[in-house]
TORKOL-4160 file (C-alpha; in steps of 0.2 Angstrom, whole numbers, padded with zeros to 4 digits, m for minus):
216
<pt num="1" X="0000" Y="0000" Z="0000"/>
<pt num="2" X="0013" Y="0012" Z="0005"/>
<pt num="3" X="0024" Y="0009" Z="m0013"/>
<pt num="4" X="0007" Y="0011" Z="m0023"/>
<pt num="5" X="0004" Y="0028" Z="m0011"/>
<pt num="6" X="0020" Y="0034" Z="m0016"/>
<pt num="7" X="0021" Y="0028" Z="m0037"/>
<pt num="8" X="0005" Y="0038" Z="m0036"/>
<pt num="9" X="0011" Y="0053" Z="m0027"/>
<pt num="10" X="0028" Y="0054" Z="m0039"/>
<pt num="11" X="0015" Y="0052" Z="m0054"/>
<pt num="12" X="0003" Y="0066" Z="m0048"/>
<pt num="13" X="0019" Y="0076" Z="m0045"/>
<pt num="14" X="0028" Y="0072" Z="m0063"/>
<pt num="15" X="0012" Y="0076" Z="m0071"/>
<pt num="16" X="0010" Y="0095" Z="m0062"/>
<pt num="17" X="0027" Y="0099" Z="m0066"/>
<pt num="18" X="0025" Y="0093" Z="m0084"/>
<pt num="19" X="0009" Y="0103" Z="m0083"/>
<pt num="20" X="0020" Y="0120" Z="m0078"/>
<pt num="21" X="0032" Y="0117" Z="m0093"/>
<pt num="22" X="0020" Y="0117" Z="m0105"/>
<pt num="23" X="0012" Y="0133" Z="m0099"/>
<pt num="24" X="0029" Y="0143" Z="m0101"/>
<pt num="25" X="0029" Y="0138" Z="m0119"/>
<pt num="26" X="0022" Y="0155" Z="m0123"/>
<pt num="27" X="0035" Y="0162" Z="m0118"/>
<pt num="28" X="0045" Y="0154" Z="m0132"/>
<pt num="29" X="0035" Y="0158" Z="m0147"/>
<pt num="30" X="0043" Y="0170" Z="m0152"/>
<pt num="31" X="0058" Y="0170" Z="m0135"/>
<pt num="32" X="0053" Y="0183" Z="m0121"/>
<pt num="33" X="0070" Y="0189" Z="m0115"/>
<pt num="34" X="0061" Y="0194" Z="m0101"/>
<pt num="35" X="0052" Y="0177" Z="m0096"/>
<pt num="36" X="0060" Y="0167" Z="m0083"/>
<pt num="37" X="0071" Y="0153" Z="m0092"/>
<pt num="38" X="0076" Y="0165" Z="m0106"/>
<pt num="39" X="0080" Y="0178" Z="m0095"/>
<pt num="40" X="0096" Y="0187" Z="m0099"/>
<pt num="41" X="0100" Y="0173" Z="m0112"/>
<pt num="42" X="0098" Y="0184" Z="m0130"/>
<pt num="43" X="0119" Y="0186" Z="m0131"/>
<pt num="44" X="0120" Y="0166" Z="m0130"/>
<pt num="45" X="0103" Y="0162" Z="m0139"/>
<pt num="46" X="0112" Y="0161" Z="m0157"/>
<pt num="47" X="0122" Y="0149" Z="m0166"/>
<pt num="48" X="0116" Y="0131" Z="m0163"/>
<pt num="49" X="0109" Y="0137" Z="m0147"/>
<pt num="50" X="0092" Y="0140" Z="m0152"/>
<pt num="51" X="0088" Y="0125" Z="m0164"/>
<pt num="52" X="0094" Y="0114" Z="m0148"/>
<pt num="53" X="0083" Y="0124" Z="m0138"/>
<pt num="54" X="0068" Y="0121" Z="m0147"/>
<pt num="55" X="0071" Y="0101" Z="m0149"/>
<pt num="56" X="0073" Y="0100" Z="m0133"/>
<pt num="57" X="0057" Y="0108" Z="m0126"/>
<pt num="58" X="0049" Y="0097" Z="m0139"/>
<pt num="59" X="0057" Y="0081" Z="m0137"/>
<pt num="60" X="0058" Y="0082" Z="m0118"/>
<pt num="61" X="0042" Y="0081" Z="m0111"/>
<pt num="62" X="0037" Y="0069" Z="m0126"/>
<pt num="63" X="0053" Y="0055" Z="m0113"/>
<pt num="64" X="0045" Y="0062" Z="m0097"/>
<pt num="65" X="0027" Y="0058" Z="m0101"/>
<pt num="66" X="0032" Y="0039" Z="m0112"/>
<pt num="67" X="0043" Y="0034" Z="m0099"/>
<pt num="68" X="0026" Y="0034" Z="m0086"/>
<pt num="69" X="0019" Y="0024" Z="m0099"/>
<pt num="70" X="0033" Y="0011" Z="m0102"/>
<pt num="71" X="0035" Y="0010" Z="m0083"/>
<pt num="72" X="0018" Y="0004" Z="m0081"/>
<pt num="73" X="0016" Y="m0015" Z="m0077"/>
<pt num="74" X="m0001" Y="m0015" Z="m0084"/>
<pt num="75" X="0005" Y="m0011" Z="m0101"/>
<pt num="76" X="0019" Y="m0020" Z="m0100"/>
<pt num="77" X="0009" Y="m0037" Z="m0096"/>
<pt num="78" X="m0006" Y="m0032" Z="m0106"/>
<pt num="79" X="0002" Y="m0025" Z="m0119"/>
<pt num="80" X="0017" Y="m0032" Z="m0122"/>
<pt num="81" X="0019" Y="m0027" Z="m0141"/>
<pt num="82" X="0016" Y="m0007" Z="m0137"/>
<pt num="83" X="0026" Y="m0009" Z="m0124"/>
<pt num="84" X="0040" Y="m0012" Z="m0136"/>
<pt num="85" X="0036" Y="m0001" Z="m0149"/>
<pt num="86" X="0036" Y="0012" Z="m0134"/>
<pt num="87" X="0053" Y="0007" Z="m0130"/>
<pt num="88" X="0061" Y="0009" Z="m0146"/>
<pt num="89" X="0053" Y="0028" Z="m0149"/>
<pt num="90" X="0059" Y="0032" Z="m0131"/>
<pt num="91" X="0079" Y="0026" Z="m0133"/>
<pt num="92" X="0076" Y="0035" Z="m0151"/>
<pt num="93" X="0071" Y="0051" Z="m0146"/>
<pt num="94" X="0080" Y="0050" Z="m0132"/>
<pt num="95" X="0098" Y="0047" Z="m0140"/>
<pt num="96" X="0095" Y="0058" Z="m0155"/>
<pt num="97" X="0086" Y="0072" Z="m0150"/>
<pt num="98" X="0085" Y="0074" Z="m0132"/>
<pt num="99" X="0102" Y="0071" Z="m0125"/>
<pt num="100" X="0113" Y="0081" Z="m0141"/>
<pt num="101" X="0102" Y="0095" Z="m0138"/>
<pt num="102" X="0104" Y="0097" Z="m0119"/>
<pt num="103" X="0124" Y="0095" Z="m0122"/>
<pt num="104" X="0123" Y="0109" Z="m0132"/>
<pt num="105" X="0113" Y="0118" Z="m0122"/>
<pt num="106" X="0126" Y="0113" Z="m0108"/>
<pt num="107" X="0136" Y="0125" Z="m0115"/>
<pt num="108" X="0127" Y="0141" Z="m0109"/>
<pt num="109" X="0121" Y="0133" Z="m0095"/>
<pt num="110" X="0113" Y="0147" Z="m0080"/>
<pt num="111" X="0126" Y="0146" Z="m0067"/>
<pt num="112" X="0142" Y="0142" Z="m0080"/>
<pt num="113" X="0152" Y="0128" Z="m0081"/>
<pt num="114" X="0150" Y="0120" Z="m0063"/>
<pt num="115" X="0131" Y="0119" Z="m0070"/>
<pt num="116" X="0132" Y="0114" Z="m0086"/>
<pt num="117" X="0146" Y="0099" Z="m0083"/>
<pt num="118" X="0133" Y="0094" Z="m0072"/>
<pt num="119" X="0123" Y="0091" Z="m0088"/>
<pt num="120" X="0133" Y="0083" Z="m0098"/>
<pt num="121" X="0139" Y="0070" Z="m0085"/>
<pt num="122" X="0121" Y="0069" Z="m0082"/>
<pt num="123" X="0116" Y="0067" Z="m0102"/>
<pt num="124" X="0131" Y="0055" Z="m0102"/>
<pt num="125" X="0124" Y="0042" Z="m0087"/>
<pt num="126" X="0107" Y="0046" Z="m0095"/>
<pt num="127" X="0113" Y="0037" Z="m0112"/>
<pt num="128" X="0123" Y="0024" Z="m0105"/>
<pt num="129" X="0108" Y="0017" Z="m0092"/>
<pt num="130" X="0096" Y="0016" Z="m0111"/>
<pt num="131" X="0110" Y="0007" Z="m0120"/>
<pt num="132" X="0112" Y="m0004" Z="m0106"/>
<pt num="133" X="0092" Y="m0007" Z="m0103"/>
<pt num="134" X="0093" Y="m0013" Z="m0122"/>
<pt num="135" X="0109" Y="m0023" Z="m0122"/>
<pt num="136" X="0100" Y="m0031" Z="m0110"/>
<pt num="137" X="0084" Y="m0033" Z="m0117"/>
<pt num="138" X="0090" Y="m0040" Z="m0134"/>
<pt num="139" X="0097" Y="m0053" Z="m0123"/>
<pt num="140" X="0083" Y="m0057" Z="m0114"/>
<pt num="141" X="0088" Y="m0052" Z="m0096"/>
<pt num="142" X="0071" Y="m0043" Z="m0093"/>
<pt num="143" X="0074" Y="m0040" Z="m0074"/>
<pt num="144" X="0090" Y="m0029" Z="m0079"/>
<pt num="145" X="0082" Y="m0021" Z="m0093"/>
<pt num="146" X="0068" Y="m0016" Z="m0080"/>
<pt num="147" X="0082" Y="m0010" Z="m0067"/>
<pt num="148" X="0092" Y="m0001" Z="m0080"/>
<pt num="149" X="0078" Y="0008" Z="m0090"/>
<pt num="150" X="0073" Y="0013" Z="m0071"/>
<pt num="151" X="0087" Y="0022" Z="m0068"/>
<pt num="152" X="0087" Y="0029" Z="m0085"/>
<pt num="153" X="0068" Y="0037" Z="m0082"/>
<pt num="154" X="0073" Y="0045" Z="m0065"/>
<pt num="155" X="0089" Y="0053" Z="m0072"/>
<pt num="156" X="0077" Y="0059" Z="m0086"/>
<pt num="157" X="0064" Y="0066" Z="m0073"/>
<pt num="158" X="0078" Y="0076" Z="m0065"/>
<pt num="159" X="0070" Y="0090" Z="m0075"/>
<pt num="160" X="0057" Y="0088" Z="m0062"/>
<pt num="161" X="0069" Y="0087" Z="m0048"/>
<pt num="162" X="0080" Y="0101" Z="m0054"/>
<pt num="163" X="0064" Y="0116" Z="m0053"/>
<pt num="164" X="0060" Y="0108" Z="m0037"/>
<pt num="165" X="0079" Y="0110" Z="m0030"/>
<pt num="166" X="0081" Y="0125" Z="m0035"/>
<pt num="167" X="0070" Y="0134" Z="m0029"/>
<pt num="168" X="0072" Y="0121" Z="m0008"/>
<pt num="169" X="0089" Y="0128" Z="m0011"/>
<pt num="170" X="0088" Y="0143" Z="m0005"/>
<pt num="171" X="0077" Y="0138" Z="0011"/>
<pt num="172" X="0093" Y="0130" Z="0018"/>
<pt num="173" X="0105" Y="0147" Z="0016"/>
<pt num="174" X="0108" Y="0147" Z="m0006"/>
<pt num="175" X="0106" Y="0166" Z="m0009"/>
<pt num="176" X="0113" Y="0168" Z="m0026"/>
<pt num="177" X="0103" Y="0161" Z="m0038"/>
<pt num="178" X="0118" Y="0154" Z="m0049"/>
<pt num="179" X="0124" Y="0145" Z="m0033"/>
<pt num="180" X="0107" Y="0138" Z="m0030"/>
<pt num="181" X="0104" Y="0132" Z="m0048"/>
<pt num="182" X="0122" Y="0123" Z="m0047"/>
<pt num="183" X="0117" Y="0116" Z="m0029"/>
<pt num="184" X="0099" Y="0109" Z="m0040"/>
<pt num="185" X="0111" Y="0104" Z="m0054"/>
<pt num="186" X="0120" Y="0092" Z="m0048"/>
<pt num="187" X="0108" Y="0087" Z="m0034"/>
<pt num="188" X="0093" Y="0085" Z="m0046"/>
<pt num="189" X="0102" Y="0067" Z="m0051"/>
<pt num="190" X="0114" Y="0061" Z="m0040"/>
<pt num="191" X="0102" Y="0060" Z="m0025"/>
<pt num="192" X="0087" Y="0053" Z="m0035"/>
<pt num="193" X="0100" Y="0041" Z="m0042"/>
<pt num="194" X="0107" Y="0036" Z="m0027"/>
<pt num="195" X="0088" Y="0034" Z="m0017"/>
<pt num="196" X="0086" Y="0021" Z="m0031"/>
<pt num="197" X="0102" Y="0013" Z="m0028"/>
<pt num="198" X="0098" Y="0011" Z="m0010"/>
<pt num="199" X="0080" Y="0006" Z="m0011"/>
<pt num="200" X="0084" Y="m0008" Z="m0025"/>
<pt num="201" X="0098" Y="m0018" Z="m0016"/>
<pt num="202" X="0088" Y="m0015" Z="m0001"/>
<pt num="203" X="0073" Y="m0025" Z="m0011"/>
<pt num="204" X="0083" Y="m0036" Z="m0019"/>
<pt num="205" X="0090" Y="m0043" Z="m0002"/>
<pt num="206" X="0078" Y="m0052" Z="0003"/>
<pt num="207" X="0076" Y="m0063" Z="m0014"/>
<pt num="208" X="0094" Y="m0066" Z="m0011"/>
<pt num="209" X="0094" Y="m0072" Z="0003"/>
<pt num="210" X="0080" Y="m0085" Z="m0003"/>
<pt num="211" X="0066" Y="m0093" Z="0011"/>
<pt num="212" X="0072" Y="m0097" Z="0026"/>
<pt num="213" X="0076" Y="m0115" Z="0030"/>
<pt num="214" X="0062" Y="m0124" Z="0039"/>
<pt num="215" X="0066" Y="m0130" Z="0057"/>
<pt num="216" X="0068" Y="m0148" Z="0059"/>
């Protein structure tokens, strides 16, 4: 009950953020210098800045909402040839549009180079956890495709992570607003990653340990 509570809650929460991207869009067509995100950005937003830009705004929540979907374990059992199909367009759009885009976006990131290294380690791991999840797959070794697409979908939802960060960081002391977004930078994945790590070996214990042996 607790684990359905809290899939529910993260589901309800991924979705209101999702929600709050989607209503900045505005603010992109044509770019308000003056909204939030593009703020103080017009010197950078040239060259291949802008065409990356708009991939990735388009590309992004496209991952962040199919990755619920894949996850699912009702469409996965019911539906195992979507499931599939669902798969393939997420490592697709994920390798070839989403993750080049947000290296080049990297580049300028808000908060400089401490920030935007962040997210190219983080678009680094990010590609690695989906090629592994299909290695895996094509091989037949479900249980680590499952593990290893996991990990890949909450580095994806550090999106989520990172507006919810950055703004928590400066309730504990983080008055500059680069030092804050650096703080959510790098916090926004390691400690959803590292959660995960802790919660799967802690699951994963007591199937390795196996019943216990029956008094004689």
């Amino acid at each position: 009950m607790l684990t359905t509570v809290l899939r529910l809650l993260a589901v309800v929460l991924i979705l209101r953020v999702l929600v709050t991207i989607l209503a900045n869009y505005p603010d992109y067509f044509p770019p308000d210098f003056d909204s939030l995100f593009l703020q103080g950005r017009e010197a950078t937003f040239t060259g291949a800045y802008p065409p990356a830009f708009y991939v990735h705004i388009f590309t992004g929540p496209l991952v962040l909402l199919n990755g619920l979907i894949l996850l699912s374990d009702r469409v996965r059992r019911r539906h195992g040839r979507w499931h599939r199909v669902l798969g393939r367009v997420q490592v697709g759009v994920l390798l070839l549009f989403v993750l080049p885009s947000s290296v080049v976006m990297s580049r300028h990131a808000f908060g400089g180079w401490p920030a935007g290294l962040s997210f190219l380690l983080l678009s680094a791991a990010t590609a690695g956890c989906a090629l592994a999840g299909v290695v895996h797959a094509r091989r037949g070794r479900y249980d680590r495709h499952r593990r290893w697409m996991i990990r890949c979908y909450v580095l994806i939802c550090s999106a989520v992570a990172l507006r919810l960060f950055s703004g928590a960081a400066g309730l504990f002391g983080v008055s500059s607003p680069e030092d804050a977004y650096i703080v959510a930078a790098w916090t926004s994945w390691l400690l959803p990653l590292a959660g995960l790590e802790i919660v799967q070996r802690l699951t994963a214990a007591p199937r390795l340990a196996g019943p216990a042996p029956v008094p004689r």
